[in-house]
C-alpha positions as CSV (number, residue, x, y, z in Angstrom):
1,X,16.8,3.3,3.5
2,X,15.9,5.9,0.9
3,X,12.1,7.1,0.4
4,X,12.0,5.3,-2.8
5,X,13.0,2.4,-1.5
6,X,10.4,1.6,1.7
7,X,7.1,3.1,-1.1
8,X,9.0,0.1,-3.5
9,X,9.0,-2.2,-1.0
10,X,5.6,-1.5,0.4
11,X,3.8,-1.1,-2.9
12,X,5.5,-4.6,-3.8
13,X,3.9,-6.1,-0.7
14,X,0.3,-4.8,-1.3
15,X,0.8,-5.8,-4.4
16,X,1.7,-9.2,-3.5
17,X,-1.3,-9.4,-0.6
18,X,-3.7,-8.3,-3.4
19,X,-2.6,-11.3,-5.3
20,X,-2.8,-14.1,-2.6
21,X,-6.3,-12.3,-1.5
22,X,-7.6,-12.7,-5.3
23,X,-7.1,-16.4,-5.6
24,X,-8.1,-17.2,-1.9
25,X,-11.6,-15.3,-2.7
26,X,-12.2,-17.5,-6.0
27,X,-12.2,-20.6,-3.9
28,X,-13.8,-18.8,-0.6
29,X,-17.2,-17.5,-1.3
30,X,-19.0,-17.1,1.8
31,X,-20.2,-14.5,4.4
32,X,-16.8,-14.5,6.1
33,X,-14.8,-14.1,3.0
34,X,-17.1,-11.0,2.6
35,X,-16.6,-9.7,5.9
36,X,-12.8,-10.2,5.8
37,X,-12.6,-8.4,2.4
38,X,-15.3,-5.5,4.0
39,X,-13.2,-5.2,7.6
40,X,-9.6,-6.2,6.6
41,X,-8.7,-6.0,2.7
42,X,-10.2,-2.8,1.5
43,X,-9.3,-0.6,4.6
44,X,-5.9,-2.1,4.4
45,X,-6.2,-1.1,0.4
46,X,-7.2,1.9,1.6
47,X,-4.7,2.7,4.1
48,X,-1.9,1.4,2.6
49,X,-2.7,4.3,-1.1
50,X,-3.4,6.8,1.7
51,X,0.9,6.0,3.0
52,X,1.9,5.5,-0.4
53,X,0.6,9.1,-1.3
54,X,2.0,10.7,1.9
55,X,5.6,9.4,0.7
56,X,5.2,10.2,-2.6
57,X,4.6,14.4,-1.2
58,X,7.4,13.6,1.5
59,X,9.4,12.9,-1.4
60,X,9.0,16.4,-3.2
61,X,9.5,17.6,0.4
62,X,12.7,16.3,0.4
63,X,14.0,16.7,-2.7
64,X,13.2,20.7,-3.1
65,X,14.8,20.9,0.7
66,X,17.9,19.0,-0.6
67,X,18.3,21.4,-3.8
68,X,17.6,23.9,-1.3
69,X,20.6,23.0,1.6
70,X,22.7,22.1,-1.1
């Protein structure tokens, strides 16, 4: 699997959390929806932008070492 590829895949998938999370919390509205989007969604938001920015420097990385072997 290319770099490309996996930050696709994964940026799909947050995407796609993000989503389902948005239309539970317009029917949820209590102190545990709050706490779930406190402890679970926006550290996971968080995290998840934190990866997607590491590949996207792996990815230069890569590239200027494969002009540079080649």
């Amino acid at each position: 699997m290319k770099v490309g590829t996996g930050r696709t895949q994964l940026y799909a998938a947050l995407k796609t959390c993000s989503e389902h999370w948005e239309q539970t919390r317009a029917l949820w509205r209590d102190a545990v929806a709050g706490d779930f989007e406190e402890t679970v969604m926006a550290p996971l938001r968080d995290d998840v932008g934190a990866v997607l920015h590491a590949i996207d420097r792996l990815g230069v990385v890569l590239g200027t070492m494969e002009r540079e072997c080649a």
